[in-house]
C-alpha positions as CSV (number, residue, x, y, z in Angstrom):
1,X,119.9,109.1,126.0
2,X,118.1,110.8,128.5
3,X,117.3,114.0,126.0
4,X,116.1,111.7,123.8
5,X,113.6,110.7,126.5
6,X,112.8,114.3,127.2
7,X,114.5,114.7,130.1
8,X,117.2,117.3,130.4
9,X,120.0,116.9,132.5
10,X,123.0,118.2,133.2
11,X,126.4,117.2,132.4
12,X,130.1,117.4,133.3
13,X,133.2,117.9,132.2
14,X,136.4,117.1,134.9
15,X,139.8,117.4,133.9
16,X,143.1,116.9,135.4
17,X,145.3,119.7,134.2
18,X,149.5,119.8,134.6
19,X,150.4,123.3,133.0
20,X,153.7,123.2,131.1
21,X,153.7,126.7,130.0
22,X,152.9,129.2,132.4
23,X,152.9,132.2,130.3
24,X,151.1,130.7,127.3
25,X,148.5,129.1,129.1
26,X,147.2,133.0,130.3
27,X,145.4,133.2,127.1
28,X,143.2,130.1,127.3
29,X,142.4,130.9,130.9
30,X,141.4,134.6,129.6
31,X,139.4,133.3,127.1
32,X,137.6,130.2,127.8
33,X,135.3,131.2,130.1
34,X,133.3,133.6,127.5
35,X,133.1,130.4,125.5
36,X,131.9,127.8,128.3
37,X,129.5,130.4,128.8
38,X,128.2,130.7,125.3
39,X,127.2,127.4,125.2
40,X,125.4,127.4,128.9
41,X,128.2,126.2,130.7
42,X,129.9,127.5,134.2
43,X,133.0,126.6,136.6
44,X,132.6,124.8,139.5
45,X,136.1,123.9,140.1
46,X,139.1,125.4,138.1
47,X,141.9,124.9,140.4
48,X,141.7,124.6,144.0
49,X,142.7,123.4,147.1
50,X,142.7,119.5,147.1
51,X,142.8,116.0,148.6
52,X,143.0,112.5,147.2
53,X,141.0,110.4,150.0
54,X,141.6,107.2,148.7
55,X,144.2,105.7,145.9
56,X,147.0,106.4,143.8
57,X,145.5,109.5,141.7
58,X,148.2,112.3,141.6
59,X,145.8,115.3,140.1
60,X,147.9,118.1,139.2
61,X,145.4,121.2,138.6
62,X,141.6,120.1,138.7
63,X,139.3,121.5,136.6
64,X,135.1,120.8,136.5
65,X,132.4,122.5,133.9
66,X,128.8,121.8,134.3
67,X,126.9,122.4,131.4
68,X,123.3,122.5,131.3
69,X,123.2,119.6,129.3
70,X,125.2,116.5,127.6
71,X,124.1,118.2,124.4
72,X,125.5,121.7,124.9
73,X,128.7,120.0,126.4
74,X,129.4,118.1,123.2
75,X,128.9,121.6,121.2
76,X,131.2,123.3,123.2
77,X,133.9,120.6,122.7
78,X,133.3,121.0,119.1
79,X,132.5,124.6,118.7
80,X,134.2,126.8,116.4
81,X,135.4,129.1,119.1
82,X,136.6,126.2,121.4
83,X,138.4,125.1,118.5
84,X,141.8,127.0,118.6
85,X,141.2,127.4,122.7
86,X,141.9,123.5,122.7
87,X,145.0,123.8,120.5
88,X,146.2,126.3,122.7
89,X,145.8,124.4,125.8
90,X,146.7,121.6,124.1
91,X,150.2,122.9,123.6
92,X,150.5,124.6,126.7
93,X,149.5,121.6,129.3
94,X,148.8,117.9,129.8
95,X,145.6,117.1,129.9
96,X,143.2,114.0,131.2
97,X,139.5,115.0,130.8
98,X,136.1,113.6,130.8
99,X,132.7,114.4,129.7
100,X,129.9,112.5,132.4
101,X,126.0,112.9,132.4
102,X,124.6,114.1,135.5
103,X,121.2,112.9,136.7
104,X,118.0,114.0,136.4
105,X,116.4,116.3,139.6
106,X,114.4,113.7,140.5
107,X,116.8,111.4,141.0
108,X,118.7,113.8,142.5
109,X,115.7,114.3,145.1
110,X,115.3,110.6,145.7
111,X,119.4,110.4,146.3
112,X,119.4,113.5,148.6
113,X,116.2,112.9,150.6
């Protein structure tokens, strides 16, 4: 929506990840970042140390993209070379994920004044 207003923004994707297969899952992790990056994405999380402050959310293995927009996150998902990257993954791990729009700067600079 925002796009459409010509305002570009960024957007996120945040996944909880529980790897099932180890050794299988090495390929995905070799080979998605070339990808994410192809379509003007980058890692902010993929993994770390954690905390749950409040609630009953278990996370396994976190993982957060930022994409330079909701648009280049939605062709990522659907690219060609994501494609068989997502089966992999798919068949390697459990996966919850979402895709979330960020807000504009000025927002940001009225939130973080």
């Amino acid at each position: 929506m925002a796009e459409k207003l010509g305002i570009i923004m960024a957007a996120y994707m945040i996944a909880n990840v529980e790897i099932n297969d180890a050794e299988k899952i090495k390929e995905y992790l070799k080979a998605t970042p070339e990808v994410v990056k192809k379509y003007c994405g980058r890692f902010l999380v993929r993994g770390g140390e954690f905390w749950v402050a409040e609630g009953h959310w278990t996370p396994k293995r976190l993982v957060v993209l930022e994409f330079e927009s909701y648009e280049k996150a939605k062709e990522f998902w659907h690219s060609e070379e994501y494609r068989p990257l997502k089966v992999l993954r798919q068949s390697s791990a459990n996966t919850d994920m979402i895709f979330v729009d960020g807000i504009s700067k000025e927002m940001s600079n009225i939130l973080n004044s």
